[in-house]
Backbone as JSON, one array per atom type, in Angstrom:
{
  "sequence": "XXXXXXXXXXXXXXXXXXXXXXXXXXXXXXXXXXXXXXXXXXXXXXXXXXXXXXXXXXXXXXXXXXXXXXXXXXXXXXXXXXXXXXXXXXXXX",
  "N": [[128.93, 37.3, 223.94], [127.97, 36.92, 227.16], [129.76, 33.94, 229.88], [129.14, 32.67, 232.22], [131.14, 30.52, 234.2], [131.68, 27.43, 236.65], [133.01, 25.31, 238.47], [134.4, 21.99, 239.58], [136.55, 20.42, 240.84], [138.5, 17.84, 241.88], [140.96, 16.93, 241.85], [144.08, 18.42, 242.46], [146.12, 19.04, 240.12], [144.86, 18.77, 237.93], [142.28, 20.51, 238.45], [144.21, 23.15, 238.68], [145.22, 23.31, 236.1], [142.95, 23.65, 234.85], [141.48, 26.11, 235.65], [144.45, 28.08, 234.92], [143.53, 27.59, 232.31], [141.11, 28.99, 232.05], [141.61, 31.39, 233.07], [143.26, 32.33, 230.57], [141.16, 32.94, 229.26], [139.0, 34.68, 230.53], [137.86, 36.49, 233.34], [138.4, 35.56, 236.96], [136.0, 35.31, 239.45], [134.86, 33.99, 241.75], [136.28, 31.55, 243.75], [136.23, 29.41, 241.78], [134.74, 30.39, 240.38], [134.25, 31.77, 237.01], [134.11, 34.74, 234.82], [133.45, 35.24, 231.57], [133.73, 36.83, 228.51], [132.97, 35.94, 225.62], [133.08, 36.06, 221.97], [131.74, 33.8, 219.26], [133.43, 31.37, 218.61], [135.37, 32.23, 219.93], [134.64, 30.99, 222.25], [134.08, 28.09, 221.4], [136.95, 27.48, 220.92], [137.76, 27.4, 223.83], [136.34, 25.92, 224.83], [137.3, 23.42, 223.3], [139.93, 23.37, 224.48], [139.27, 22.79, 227.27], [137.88, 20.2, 227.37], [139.67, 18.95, 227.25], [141.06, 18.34, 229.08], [139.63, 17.93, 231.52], [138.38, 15.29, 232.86], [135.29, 13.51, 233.39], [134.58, 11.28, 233.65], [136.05, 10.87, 236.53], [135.0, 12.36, 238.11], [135.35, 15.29, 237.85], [133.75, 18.18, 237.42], [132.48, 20.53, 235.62], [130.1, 23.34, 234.95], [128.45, 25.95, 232.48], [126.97, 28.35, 231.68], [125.46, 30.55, 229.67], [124.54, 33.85, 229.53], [122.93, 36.39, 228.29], [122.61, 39.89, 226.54], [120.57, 41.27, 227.49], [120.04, 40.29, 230.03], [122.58, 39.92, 231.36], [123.08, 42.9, 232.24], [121.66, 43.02, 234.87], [122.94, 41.42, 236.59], [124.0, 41.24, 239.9], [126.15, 42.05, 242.19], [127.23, 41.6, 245.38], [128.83, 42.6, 247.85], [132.68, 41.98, 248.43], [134.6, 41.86, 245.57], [135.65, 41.61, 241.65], [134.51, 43.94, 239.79], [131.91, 43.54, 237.13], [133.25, 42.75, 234.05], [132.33, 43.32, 230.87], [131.31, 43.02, 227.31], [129.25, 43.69, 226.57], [126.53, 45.3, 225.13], [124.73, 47.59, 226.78], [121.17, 48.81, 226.52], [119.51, 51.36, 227.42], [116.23, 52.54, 227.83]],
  "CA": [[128.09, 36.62, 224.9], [128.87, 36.39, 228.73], [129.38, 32.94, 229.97], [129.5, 32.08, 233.91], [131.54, 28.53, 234.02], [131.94, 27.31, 237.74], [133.72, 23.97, 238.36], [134.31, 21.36, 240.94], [137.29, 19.26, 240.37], [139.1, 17.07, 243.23], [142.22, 16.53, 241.62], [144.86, 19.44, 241.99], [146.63, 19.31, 239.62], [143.67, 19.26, 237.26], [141.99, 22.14, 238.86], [145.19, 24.1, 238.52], [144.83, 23.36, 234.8], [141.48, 24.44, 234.14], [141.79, 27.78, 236.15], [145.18, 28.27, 234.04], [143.32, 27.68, 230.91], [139.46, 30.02, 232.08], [142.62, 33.17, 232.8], [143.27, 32.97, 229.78], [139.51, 33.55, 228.19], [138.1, 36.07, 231.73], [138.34, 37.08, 235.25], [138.08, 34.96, 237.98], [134.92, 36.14, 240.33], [135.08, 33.53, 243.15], [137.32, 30.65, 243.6], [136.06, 28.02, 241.12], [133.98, 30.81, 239.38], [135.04, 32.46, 236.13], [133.21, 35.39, 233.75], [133.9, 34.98, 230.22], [133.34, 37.8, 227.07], [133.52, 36.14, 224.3], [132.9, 35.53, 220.58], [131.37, 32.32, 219.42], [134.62, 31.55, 217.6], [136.63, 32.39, 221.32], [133.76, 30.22, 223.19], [134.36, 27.08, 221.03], [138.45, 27.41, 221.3], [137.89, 27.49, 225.66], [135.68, 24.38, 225.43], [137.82, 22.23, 222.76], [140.67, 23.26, 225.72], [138.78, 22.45, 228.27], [137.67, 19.08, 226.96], [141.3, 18.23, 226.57], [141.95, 18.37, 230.55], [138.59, 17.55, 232.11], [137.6, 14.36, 233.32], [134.33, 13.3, 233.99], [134.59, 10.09, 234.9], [136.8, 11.1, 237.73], [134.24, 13.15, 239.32], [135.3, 16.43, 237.75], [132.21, 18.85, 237.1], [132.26, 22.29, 234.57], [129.44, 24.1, 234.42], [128.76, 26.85, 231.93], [125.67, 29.52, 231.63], [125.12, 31.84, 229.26], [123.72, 35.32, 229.95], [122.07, 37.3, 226.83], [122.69, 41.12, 226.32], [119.31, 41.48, 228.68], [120.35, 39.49, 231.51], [123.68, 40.29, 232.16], [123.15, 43.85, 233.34], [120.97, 42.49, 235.89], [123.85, 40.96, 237.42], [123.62, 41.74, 241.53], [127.25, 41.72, 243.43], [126.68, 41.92, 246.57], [130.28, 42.13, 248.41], [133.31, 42.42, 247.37], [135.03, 41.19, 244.37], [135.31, 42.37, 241.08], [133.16, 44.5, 238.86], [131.45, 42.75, 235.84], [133.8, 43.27, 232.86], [131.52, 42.75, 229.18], [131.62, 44.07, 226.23], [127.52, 43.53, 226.27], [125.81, 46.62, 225.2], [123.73, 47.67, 227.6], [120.71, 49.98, 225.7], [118.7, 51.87, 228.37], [114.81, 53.09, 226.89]],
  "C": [[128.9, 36.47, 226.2], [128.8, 35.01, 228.87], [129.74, 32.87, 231.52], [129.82, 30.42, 233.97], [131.67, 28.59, 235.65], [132.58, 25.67, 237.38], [133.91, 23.2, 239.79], [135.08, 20.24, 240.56], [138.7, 19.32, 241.73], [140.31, 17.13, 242.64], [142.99, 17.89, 241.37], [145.45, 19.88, 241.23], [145.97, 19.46, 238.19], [142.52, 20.5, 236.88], [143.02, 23.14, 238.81], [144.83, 24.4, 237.0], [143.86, 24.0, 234.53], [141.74, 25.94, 234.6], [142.5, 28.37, 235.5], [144.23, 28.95, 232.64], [141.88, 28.99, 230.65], [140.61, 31.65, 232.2], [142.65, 33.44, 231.56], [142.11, 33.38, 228.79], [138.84, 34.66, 229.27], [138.55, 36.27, 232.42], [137.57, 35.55, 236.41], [136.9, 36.1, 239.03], [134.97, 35.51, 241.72], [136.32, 32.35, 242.72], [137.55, 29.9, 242.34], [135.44, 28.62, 240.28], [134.46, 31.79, 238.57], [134.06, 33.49, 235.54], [133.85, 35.8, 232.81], [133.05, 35.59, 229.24], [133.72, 37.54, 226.43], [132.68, 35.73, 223.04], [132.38, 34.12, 220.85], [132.88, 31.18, 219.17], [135.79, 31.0, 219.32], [135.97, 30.86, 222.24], [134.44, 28.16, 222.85], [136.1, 26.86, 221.3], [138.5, 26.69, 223.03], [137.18, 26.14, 225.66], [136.64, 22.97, 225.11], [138.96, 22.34, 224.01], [140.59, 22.41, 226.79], [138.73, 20.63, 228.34], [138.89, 18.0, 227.09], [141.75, 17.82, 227.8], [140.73, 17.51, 231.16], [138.34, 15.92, 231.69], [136.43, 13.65, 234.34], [133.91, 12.03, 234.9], [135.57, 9.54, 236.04], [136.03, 11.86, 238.74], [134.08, 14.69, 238.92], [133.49, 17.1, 236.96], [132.48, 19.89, 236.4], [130.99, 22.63, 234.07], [129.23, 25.4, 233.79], [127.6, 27.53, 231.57], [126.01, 30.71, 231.25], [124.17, 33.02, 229.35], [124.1, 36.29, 228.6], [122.22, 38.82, 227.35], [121.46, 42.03, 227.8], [119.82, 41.11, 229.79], [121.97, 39.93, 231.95], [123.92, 41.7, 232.69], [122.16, 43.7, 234.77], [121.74, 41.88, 236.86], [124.32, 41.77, 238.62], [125.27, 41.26, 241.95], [126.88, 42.12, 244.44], [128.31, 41.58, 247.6], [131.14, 42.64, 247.72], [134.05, 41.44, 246.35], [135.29, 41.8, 242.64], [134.5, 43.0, 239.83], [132.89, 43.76, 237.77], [131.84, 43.37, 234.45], [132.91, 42.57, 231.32], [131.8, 44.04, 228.15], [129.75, 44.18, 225.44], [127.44, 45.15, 226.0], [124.61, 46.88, 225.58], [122.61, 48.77, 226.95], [119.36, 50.12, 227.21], [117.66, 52.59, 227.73], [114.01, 53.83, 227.96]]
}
């Protein structure tokens, strides 16, 4: 499954953390935005992580949207940056 996480966290040394921890599950796409191929198995590991750093009642924000086998070749870049790495299988009819 792809997952698009974006984030919005004030505290630097917090946001260093998380970014740290989304390298090691994808690719960075924009600053704050990550794209993540993984297992359910990989998915749950990146959240209990996540969970571990993130604070909400500081303001910090992580959002996370999954995109289904269908929807993620639909995915529009427009610019530059880089290409959409999955391991989706795309079946063309």
């Amino acid at each position: 499954m792809l997952y698009l996480i974006s984030y919005d966290i004030a505290v630097d040394k917090r946001r260093t953390r998380i970014a740290k921890i989304l390298e090691g599950f994808g690719q960075r796409v924009q600053y704050s935005v990550f794209e993540c191929d993984l297992t359910a198995k990989q998915y749950s590991k990146l959240r209990g992580k996540l969970h571990k750093v993130l604070r909400p009642a500081d303001g910090d924000n992580l959002r996370t949207y999954r995109l289904c086998g269908v929807c993620a070749p639909h995915t529009e870049i427009i610019g530059n940056g880089p290409a959409l790495e999955t391991s989706v299988t795309i079946y063309i009819f």
